[in-house]
C-alpha positions as CSV (number, residue, x, y, z in Angstrom):
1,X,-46.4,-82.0,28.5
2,X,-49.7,-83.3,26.6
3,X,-51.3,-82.0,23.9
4,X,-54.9,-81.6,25.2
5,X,-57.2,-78.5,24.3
6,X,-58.0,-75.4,26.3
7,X,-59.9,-75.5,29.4
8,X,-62.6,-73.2,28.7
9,X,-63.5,-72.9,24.8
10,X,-61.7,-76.5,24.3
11,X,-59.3,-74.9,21.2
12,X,-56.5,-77.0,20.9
13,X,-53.7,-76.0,22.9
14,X,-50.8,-77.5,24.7
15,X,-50.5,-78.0,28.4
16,X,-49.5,-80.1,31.2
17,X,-52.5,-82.3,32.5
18,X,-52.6,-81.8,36.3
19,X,-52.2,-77.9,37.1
20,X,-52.9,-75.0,34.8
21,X,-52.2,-71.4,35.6
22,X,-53.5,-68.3,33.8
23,X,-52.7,-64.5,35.1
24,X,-54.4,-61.7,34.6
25,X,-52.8,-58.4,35.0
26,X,-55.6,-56.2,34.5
27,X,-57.8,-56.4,32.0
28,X,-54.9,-58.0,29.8
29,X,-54.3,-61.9,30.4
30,X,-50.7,-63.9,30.4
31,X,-51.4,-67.2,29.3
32,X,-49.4,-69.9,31.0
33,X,-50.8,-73.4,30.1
34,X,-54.3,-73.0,30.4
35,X,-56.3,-70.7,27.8
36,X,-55.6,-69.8,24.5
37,X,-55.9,-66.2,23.1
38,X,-59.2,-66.7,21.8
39,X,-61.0,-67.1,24.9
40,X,-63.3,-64.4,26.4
41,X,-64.1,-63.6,30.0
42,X,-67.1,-64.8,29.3
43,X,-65.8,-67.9,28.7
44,X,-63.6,-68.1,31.8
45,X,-66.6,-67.4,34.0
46,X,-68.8,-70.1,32.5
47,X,-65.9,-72.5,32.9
48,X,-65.3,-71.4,37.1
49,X,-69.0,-71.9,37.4
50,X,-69.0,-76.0,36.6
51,X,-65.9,-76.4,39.1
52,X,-64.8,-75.6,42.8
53,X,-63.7,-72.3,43.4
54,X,-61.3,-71.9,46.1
55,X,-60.5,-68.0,46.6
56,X,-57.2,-66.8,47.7
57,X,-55.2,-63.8,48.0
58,X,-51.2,-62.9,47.6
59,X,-49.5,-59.6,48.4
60,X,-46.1,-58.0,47.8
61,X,-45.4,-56.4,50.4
62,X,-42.9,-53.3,50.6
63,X,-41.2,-52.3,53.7
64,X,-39.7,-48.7,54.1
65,X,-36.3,-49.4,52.7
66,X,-38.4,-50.7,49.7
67,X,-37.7,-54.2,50.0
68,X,-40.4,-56.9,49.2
69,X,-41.3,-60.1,51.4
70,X,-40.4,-63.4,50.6
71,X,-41.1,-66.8,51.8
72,X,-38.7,-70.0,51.4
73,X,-40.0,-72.6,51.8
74,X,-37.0,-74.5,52.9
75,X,-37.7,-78.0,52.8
76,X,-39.7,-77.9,49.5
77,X,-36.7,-75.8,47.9
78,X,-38.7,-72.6,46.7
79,X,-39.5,-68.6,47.1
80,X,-43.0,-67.1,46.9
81,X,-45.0,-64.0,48.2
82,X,-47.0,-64.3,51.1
83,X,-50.9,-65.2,50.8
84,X,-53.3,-67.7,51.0
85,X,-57.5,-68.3,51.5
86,X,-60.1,-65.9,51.9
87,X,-62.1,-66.9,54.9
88,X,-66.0,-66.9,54.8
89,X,-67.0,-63.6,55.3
90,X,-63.8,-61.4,54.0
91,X,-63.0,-59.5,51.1
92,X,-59.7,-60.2,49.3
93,X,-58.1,-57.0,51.1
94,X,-59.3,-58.5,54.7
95,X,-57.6,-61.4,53.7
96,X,-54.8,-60.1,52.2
97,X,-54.1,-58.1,55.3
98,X,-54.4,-60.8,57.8
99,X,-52.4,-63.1,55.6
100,X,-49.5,-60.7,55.9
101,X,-50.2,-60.7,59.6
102,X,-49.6,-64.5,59.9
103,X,-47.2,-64.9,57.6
104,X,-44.7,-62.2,57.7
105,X,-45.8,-60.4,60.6
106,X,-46.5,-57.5,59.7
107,X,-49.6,-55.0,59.9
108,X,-49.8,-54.2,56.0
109,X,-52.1,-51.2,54.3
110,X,-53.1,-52.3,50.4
111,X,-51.8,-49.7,47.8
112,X,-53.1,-51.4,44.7
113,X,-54.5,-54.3,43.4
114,X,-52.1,-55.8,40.7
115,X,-54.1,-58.5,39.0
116,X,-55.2,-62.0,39.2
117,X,-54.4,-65.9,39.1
118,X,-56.5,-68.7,38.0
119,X,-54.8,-72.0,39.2
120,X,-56.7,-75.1,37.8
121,X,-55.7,-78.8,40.0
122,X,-57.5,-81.3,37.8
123,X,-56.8,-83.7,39.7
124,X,-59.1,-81.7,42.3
125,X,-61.4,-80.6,40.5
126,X,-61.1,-77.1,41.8
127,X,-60.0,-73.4,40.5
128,X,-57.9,-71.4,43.2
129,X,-58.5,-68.0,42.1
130,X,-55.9,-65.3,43.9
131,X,-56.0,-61.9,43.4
132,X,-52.3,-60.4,44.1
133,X,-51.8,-56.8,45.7
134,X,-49.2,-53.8,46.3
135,X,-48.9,-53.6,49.8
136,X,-46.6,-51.7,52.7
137,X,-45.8,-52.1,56.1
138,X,-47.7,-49.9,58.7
139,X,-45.5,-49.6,61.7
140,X,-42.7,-52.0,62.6
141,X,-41.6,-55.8,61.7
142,X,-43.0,-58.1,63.7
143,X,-42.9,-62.3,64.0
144,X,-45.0,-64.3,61.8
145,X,-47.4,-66.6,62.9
146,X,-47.7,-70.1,60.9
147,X,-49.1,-73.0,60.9
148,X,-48.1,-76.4,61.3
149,X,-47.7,-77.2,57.8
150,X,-45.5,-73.6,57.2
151,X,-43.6,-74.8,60.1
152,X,-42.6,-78.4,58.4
153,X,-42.3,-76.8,55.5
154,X,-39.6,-74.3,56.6
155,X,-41.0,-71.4,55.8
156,X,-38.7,-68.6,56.6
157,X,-39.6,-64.7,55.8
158,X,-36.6,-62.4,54.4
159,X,-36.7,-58.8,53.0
160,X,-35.2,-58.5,49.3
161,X,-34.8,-55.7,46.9
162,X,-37.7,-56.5,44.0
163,X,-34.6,-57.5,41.7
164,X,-33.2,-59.4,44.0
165,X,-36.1,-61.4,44.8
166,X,-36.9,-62.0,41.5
167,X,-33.1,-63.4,40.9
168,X,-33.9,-65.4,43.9
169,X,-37.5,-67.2,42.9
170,X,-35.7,-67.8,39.1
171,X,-33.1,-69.6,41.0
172,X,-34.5,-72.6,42.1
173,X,-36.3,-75.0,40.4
174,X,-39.1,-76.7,42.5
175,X,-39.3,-80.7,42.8
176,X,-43.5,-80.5,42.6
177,X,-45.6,-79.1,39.6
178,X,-47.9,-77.0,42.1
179,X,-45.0,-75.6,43.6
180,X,-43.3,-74.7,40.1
181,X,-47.0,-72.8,39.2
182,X,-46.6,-71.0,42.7
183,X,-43.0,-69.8,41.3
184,X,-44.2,-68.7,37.8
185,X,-47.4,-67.0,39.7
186,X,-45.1,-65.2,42.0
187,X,-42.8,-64.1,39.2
188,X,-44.9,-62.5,37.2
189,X,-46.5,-60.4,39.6
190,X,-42.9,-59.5,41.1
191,X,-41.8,-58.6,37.0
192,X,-44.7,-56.6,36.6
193,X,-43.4,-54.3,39.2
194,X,-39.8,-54.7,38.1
């Protein structure tokens, strides 16, 4: 860790100096390693504004024996919830549905929006902003479609109780620091719900 200030207002804070992570669960935020309490929205949005803003989506997704979807990611050693960009042209519940689609194949109706993530990669110079939902499975399971890089990766969908899959995400400890911030994004939504 290095002691550098926060992000937006510059107060001093302590944080790592490639990746920071805030979530906000509604209109309340977590703090993990990138503001401090004192900063406003108004704050956040001025910072977003001077850097690349890549927007994103992530779901938990219920089935009807109330199980939530998970992703291991085999060969990088981690869980997460499904997700990923909003294409040009979609709203985060567009993309949020076809997400589920091609990652844990399965058509998926939004219940709720839970909150959102703010994911600075400095060494990027970009903010991935996701916006997490409450989602269930219309119809049956079907087979995910991923990509290459899914496919190297591992990635392998399972259905979990929400306890369970929040013993399972605590349980490993990813090698990378992005993949640790997915971890901590995807536990807090999952605790939320807990």
């Amino acid at each position: 860790m290095n002691e550098l200030v926060c992000v937006p207002c510059r107060d001093f804070i302590t944080i790592h100096s490639s990746v920071y992570l805030l979530i906000f669960i509604g209109a309340r935020a977590c703090y993990y390693s990138l503001v401090c309490n004192s900063c406003t929205p108004s704050t956040k949005r001025a910072f977003l504004k001077k850097k690349r803003l890549r927007n994103a989506t992530r779901a938990i997704v219920f089935d009807s024996n109330n199980c939530v979807a998970l992703l291991y990611k085999r060969k990088l050693g981690y869980y997460e919830i499904p997700g990923g960009g909003v294409e040009e042209g979609e709203t985060g519940e567009e993309a949020c549905i076809r997400e589920c689609l091609e990652e844990i194949g399965c058509v998926v109706e939004i219940v709720s929006e839970i909150g959102t993530t703010i994911e600075y990669r400095k060494e990027r110079q970009r903010i991935n902003e996701s916006h997490c939902y409450v989602a269930r499975i219309v119809g049956e399971k079907g087979s995910p479609t991923l990509t290459d890089r899914e496919i190297e990766d591992g990635t392998e969908t399972m259905w979990v109780p929400l306890s369970e899959a929040i013993a399972l995400i605590n349980s490993r400890t990813p090698e990378h620091l992005y993949d640790k911030y997915c971890t901590e994004r995807s536990l807090v939504f999952l605790k939320y719900l807990s």
